[in-house]
C-alpha positions as MATLAB code, in Angstrom:
seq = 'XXXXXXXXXXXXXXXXXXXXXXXXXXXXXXXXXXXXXXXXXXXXXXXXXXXXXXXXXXXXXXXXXXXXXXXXXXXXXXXXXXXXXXXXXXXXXXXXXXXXXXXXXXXXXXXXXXXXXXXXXXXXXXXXXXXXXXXXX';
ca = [
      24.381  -11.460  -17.148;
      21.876   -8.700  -16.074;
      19.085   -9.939  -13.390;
      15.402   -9.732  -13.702;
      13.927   -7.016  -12.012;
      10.387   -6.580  -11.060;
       9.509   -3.023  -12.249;
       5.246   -3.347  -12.361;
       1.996   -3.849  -10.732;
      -1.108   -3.676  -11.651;
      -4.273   -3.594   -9.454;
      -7.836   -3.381  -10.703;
      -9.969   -1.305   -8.088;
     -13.632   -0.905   -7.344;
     -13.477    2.796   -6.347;
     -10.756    4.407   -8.398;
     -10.912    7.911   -6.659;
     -10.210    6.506   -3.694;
      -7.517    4.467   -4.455;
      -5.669    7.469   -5.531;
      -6.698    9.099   -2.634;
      -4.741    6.339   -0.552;
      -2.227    5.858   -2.832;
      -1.022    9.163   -3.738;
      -2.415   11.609   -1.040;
      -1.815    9.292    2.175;
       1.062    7.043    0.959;
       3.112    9.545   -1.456;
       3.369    7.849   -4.534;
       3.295   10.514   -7.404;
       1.003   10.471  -10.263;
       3.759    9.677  -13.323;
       0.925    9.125  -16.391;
      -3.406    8.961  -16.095;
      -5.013    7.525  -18.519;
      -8.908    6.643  -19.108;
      -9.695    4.211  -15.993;
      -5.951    4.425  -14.584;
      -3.265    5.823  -12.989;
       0.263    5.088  -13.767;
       2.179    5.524  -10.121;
       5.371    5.227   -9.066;
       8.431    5.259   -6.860;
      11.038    6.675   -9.456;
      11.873    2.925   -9.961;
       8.666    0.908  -10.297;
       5.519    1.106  -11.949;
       2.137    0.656  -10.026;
      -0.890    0.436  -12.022;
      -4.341    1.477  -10.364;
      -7.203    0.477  -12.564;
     -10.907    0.858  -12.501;
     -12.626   -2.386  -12.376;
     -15.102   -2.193  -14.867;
     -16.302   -6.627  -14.496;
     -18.907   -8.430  -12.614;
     -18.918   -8.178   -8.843;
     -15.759   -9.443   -7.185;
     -15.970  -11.464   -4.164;
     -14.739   -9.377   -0.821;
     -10.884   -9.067   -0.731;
      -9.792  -11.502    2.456;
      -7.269  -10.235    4.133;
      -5.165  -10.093    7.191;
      -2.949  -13.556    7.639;
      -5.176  -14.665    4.339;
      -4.813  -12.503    2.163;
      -3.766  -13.484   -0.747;
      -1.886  -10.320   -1.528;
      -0.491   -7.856   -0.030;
       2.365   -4.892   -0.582;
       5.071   -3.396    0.930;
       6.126    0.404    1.022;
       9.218    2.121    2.322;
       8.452    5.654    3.453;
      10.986    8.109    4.811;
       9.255    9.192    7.628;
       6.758    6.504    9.199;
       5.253    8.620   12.064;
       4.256   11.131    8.609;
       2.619    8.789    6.536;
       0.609    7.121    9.703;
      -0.358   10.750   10.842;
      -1.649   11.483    7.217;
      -3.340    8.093    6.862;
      -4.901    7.887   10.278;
      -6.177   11.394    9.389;
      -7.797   10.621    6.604;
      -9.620    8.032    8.093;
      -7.338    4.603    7.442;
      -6.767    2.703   10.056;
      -3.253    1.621   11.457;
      -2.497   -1.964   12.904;
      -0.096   -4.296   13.578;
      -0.468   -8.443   11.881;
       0.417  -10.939   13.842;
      -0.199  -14.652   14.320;
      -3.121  -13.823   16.616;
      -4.709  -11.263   14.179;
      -4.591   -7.886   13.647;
      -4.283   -5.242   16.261;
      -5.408   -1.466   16.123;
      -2.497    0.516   16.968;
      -2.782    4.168   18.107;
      -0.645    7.055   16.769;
       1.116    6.929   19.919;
       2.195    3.189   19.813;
       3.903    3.408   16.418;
       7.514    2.670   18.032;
       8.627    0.179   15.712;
       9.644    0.659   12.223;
       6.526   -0.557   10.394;
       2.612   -0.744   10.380;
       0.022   -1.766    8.620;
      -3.198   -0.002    6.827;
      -5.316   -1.428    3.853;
      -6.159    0.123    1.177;
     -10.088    1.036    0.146;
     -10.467   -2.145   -1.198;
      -8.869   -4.383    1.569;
      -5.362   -4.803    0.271;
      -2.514   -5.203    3.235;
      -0.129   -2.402    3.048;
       2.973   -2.807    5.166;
       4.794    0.557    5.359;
       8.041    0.279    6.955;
      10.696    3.168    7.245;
      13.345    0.563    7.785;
      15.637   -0.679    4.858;
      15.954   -3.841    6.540;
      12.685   -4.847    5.936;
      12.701   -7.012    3.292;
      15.752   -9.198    1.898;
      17.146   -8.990   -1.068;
      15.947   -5.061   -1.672;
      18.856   -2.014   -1.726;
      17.085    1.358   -1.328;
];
């Protein structure tokens, strides 16, 4: 019997440039297909959909310990991706119980941070393969 595997996501965005920006430039996903209003992403196993939202006005994304979604991202080299996406003007924390905390380039001693993407999404980048059960990288 051959498992289910999760192999796409899909996220409508308000400011598609920008997402890209994030996504690809800051994060290091590469740029597989682009189409009118989207970008087809990916990891060499998954699919990640950024779309333009073209509807009404959404409501501001809630995030931190309420959000109602947010992502993970193994990187090879976390101290990298934090230097590129502190440089281009994201900013790093940590997500705890008691909120979230701005961490400097110098306290990244762990093996994960956070960052959100331009329109509020929680992005946990982690460099350890321990992160989350059940995944073999």
């Amino acid at each position: 019997m051959t498992s289910t595997k999760l192999v796409h996501i899909g996220v409508r965005c308000t400011d598609l440039q920008q997402s890209i920006k994030f996504w690809r430039d800051a994060l290091g996903l590469e740029i597989s297909q682009q189409a009118n209003n989207c970008f087809d992403l990916t990891d060499g196993y998954h699919n990640f959909r950024v779309f333009q939202h073209n509807g009404p006005e959404r409501p501001k994304h809630v995030s931190g310990m309420l959000d109602y979604l947010h992502i993970g991202v193994s990187v090879p080299d976390l101290k990298t991706v934090a230097e590129r996406c502190f440089t281009m003007g994201f900013q790093i924390f940590s997500d705890g119980l008691g909120g979230a905390e701005v961490l400097d380039l110098h306290d990244i001693q762990s093996t994960a941070f956070k960052v959100k993407d331009p329109d509020g999404i929680t992005v946990d980048i982690t460099s350890s393969d321990q992160q989350w059960p059940g995944v073999h990288l």
